[in-house]
Residue frames relative to the residue before (quaternion, step in Angstrom):
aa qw qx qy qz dx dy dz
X 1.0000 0.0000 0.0000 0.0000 0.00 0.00 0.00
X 0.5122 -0.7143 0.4073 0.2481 3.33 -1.10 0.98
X 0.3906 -0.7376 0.3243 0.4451 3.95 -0.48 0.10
X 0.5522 0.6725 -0.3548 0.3420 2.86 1.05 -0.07
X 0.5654 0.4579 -0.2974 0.6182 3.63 1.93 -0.93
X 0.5766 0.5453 -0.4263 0.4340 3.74 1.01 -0.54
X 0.7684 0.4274 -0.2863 0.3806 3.46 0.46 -0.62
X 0.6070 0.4627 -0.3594 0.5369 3.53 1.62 -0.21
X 0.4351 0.7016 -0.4421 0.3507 3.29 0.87 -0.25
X 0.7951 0.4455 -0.0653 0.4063 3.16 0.93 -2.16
X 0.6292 0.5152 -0.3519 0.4635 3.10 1.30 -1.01
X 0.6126 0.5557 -0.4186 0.3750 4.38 1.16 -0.38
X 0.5194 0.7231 -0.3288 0.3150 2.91 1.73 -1.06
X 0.8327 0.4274 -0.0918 0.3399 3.10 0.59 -1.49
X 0.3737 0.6033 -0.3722 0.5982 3.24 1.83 0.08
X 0.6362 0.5413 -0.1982 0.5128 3.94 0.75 -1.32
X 0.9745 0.1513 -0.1009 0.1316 3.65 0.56 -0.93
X 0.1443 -0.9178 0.2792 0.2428 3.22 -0.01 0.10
X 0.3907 -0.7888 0.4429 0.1702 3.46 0.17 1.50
X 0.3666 0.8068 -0.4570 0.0768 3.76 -0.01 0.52
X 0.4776 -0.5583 0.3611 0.5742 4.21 -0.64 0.27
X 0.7668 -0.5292 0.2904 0.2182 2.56 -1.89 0.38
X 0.4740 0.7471 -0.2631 0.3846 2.89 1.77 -0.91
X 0.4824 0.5895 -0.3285 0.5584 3.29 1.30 -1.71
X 0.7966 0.4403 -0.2483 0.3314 3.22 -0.78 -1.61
X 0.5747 0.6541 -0.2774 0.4061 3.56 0.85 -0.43
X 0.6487 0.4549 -0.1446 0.5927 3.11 0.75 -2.46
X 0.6735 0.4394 -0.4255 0.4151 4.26 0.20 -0.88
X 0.7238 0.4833 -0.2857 0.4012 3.60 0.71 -0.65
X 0.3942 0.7409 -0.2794 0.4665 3.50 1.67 -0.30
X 0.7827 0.4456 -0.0772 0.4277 2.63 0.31 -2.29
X 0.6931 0.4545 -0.2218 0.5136 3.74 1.17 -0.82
X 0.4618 -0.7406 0.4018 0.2772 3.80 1.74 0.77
X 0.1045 0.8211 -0.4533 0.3307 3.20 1.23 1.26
X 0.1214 0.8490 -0.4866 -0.1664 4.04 0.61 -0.29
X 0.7922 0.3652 -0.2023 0.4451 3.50 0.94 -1.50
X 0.1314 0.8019 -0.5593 0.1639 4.02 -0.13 0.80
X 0.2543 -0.7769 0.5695 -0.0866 3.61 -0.59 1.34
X 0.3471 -0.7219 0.5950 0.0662 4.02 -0.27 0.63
X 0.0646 0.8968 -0.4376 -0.0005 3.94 1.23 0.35
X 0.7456 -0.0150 -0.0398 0.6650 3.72 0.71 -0.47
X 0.2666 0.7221 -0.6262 -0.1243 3.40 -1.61 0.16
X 0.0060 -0.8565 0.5122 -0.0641 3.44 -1.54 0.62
X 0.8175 -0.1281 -0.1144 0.5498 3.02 0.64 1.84
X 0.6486 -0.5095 0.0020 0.5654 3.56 0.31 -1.02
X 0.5198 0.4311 -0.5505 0.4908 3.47 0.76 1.10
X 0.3442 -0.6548 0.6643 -0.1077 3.00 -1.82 1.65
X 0.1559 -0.6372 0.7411 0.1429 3.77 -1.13 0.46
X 0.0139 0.6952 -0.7044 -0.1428 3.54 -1.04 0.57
X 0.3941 -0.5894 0.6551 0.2611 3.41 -1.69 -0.04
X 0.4289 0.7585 -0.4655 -0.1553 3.65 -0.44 -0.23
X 0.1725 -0.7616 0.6174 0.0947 4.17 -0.57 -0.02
X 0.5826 -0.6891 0.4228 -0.0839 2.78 -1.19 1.69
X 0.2936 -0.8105 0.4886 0.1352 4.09 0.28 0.94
């Protein structure tokens, strides 16, 4: 891959994401009456959650 396509890649990425604690990510999933939420892999600072909606 070219760097230049490497660097658009990242630069969409970061438009796409929002890097935030977990805590955050938690309290937003609350607030969205989220109850059942599972932490399924983690590994440094990127997290997979599971969560499902009652």
């Amino acid at each position: 891959m070219a760097e230049a396509q490497h660097a658009e890649i990242l630069k969409r990425r970061d438009t796409l994401d929002r890097n935030e604690k977990l805590s955050v990510q938690l309290r937003w999933l609350a607030e969205a009456r989220v109850a059942d939420v599972d932490v399924v892999f983690r590994n440094r600072t990127f997290i997979v959650t599971v969560a499902r909606k009652g």
